[in-house]
C-alpha positions in Angstrom: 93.7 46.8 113.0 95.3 49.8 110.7 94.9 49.4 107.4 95.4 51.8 104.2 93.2 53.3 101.8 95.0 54.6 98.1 93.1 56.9 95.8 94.1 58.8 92.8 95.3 62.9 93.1 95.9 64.3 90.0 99.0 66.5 90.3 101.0 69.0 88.1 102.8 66.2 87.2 100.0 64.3 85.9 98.3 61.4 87.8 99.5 60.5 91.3 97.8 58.7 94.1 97.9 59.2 97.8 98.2 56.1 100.3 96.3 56.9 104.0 96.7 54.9 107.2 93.8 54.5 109.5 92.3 52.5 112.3 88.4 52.1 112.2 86.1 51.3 114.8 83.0 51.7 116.9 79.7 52.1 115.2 77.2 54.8 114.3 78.1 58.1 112.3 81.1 58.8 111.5 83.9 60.9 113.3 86.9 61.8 111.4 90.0 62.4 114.1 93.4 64.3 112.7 96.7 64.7 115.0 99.4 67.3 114.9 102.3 67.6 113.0 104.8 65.4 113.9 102.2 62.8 115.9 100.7 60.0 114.0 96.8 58.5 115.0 97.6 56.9 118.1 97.2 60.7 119.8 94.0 59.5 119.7 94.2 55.9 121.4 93.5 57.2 125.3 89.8 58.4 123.6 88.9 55.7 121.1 87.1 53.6 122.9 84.8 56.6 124.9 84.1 57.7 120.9 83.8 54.5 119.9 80.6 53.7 121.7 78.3 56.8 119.8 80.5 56.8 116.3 82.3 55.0 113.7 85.2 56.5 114.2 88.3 56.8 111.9 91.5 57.8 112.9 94.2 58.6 110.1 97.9 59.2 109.6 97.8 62.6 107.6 99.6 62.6 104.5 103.8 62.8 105.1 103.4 61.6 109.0 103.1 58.5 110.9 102.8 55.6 108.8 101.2 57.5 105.9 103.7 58.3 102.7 104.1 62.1 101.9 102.0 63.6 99.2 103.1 63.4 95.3 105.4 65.4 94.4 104.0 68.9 93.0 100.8 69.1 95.7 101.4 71.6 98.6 101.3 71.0 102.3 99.0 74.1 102.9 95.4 74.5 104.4 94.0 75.0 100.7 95.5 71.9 99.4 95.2 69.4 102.5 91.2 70.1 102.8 90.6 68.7 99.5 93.0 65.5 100.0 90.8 65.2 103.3 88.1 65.7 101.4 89.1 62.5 98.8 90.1 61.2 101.6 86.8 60.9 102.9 85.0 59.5 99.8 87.7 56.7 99.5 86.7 55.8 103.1 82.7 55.7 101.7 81.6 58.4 104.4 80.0 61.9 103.4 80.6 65.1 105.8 81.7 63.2 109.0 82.1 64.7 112.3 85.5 66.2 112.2 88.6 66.4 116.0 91.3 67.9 115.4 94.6 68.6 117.5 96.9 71.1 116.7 97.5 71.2 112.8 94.2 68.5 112.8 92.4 71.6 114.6 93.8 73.9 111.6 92.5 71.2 109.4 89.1 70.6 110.9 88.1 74.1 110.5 89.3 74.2 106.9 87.4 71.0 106.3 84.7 72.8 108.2 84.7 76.2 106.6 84.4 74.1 103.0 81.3 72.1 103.7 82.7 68.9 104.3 82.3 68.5 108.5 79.2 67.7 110.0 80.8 69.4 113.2 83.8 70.3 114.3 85.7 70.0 117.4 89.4 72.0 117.1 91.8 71.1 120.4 94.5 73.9 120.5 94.6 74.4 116.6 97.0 76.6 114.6 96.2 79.2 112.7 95.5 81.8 115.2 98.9 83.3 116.5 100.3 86.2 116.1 103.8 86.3 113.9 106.3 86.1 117.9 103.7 83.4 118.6 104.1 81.1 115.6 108.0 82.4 115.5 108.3 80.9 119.0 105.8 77.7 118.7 108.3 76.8 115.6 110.8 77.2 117.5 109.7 74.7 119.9 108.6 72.3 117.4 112.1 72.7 115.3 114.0 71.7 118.4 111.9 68.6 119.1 112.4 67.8 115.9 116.1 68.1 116.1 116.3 65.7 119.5 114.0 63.4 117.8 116.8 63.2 115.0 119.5 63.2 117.0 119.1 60.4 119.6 119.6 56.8 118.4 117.0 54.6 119.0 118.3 52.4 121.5 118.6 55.8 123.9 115.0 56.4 123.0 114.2 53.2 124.3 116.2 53.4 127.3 114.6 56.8 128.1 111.0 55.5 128.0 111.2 52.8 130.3 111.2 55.4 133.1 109.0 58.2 134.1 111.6 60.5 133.7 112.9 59.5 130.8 109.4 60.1 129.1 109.1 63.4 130.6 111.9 64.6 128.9 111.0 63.0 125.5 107.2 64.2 125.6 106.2 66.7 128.2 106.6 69.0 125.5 103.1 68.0 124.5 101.6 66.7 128.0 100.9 67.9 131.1 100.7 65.0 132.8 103.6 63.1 130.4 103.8 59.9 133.2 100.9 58.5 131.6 102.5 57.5 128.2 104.0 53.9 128.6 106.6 53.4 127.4 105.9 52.1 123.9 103.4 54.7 123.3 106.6 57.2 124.0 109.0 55.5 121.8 106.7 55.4 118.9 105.5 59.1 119.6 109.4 59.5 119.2 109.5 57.9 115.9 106.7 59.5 114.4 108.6 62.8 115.1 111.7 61.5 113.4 110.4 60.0 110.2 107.4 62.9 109.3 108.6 63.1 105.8 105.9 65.9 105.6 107.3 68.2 108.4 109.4 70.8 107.2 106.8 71.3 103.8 104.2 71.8 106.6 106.1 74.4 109.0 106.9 76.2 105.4 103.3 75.8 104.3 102.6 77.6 107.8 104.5 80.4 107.3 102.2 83.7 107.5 99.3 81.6 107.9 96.1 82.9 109.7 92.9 81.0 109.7 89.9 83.5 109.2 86.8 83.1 107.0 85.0 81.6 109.9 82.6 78.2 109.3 78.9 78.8 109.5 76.0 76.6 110.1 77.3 73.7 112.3 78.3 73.3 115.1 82.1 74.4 116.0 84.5 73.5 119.3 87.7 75.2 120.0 89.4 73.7 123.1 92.3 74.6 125.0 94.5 73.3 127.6 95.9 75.1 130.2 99.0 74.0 130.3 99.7 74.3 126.6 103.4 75.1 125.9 103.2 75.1 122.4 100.2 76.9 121.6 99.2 79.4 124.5 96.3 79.3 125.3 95.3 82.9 124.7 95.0 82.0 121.3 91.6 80.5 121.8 90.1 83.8 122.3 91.6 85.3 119.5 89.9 82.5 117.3 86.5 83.3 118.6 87.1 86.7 116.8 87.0 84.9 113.6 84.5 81.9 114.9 81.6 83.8 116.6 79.4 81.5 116.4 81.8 78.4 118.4 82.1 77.9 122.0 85.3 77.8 123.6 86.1 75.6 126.4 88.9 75.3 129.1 90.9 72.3 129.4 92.0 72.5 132.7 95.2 70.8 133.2 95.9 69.6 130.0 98.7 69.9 127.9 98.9 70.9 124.0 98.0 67.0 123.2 95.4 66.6 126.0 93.8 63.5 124.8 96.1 61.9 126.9 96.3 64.4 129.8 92.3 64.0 130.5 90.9 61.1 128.4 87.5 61.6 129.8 87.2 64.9 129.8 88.4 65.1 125.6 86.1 62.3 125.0 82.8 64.8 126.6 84.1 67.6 124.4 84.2 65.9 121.3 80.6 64.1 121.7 78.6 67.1 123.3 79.9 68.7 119.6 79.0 65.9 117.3 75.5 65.8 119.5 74.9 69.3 118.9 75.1 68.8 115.5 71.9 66.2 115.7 70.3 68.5 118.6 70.8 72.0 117.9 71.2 74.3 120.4 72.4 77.8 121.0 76.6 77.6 121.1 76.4 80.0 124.1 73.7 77.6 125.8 76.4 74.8 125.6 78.1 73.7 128.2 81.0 71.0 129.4 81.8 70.5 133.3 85.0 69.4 134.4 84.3 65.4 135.7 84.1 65.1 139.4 
């Protein structure tokens, strides 16, 4: 079951704390998983249990989304100040440089968490950071207006809306290909974790002008796109090779900008053969992942 770890976070204000949801499970080391802004840790349900089986895995509710309070008052939303929450975040939990997935601004965080020393390996699905200025002008754009019908539509309609195919295509396909296989709780709560991210508009600010670069050396690095991405397109995955050398890049084909859901099995391979590679080193342009029969 969820449950929530507090520790302290000093903060210009003096001392604060910060309060994390998570859900732990599986065995064997551990695998730190971080969702996008707006989502909350069940992003990561369709590929628990596949991770589950190789790592302790620990999914979390970043700071300001999902079920997880905003920060204290005074500390940032940006890259520089998140990785070192993460960072707390980690020793509260008891684990020391975990394996690190990331979607979206969890890909953004991964590599920051990465480029500091604190990731084992890291695995980055569709993460921010490397657009150009249309590109993040337009990805904002999406996100502000699914933000906006998030806010807008009572929660009875939500309901209504999920219980039918449709309906969830038109409140999620946004962020999945293939948005028919969200039931329709899993929609409804995706829908609510949009509305109530008390950390949103702090982290779209904290975005502003933002470009990852700096790379992240000596482990080994995943960046993953799906095809079908209309958030982040997918060009952007070559763009971050110019700044991560040394990662592989791999094609999602089919999936969406959220494709844990789109092609469970598939994710799941991704994410292992990196936190593998981390324990069996081999040459990133060696590696390779095949689309399942």
């Amino acid at each position: 079951m969820p449950a929530d770890v507090t520790f302290p976070l000093p903060t210009p204000y003096g001392p604060g704390t910060v309060t994390v949801r998570h859900r732990r499970t599986g065995a064997g080391s551990p695998l730190l998983l971080l969702h996008g802004i707006g989502h909350h840790w069940q992003a990561w349900e369709p590929v628990l249990p596949a991770l589950a089986e190789h790592h302790e895995v620990i999914a979390v509710d970043l700071p300001g989304f999902g079920a997880s309070p905003a920060l204290p008052a005074g500390v940032p939303y940006g890259l520089e100040a998140v990785v070192p929450v993460l960072g707390q975040l980690c020793t509260a939990l008891g684990i020391e440089r975990p394996h690190v997935a990331g979607n979206s601004l969890g890909g953004l965080l991964a590599l920051g968490l990465g480029r500091a020393g604190l990731a084992r390996s890291v695995t980055a699905l569709a993460p921010a950071g490397f657009w150009t200025e249309t590109e993040r002008r337009y990805a904002y754009a999406v996100l502000g207006g699914m933000r906006v019908g998030a806010r807008l539509l009572p929660q009875p309609a939500v309901g209504r809306l999920a219980r039918s195919r449709a309906g969830r295509a038109l409140l999620v396909s946004t962020i999945y290909a293939r948005p028919g296989r969200r039931d329709a709780a899993a929609a409804t709560a995706e829908t609510g974790a949009l509305r109530g991210a008390t950390g949103f508009e702090a982290t779209l600010e904290a975005g502003r002008g933002l470009r990852f670069t700096g790379g992240v050396a000596d482990l080994p690095v995943t960046v993953a796109w799906g095809t079908r991405d209309r958030i982040l397109l997918r060009r952007q995955g070559v763009r971050a090779l110019r700044e991560l050398p040394d990662a592989r890049l791999v094609r999602l084909p089919g999936c969406g900008h959220v494709p844990m859901s789109d092609d469970p099995e598939l994710v799941a391979r991704v994410v292992l053969d990196t936190c593998a590679a981390a324990d069996r080193p081999v040459r990133p342009a060696a590696w390779a992942v095949s689309r399942p029969a």
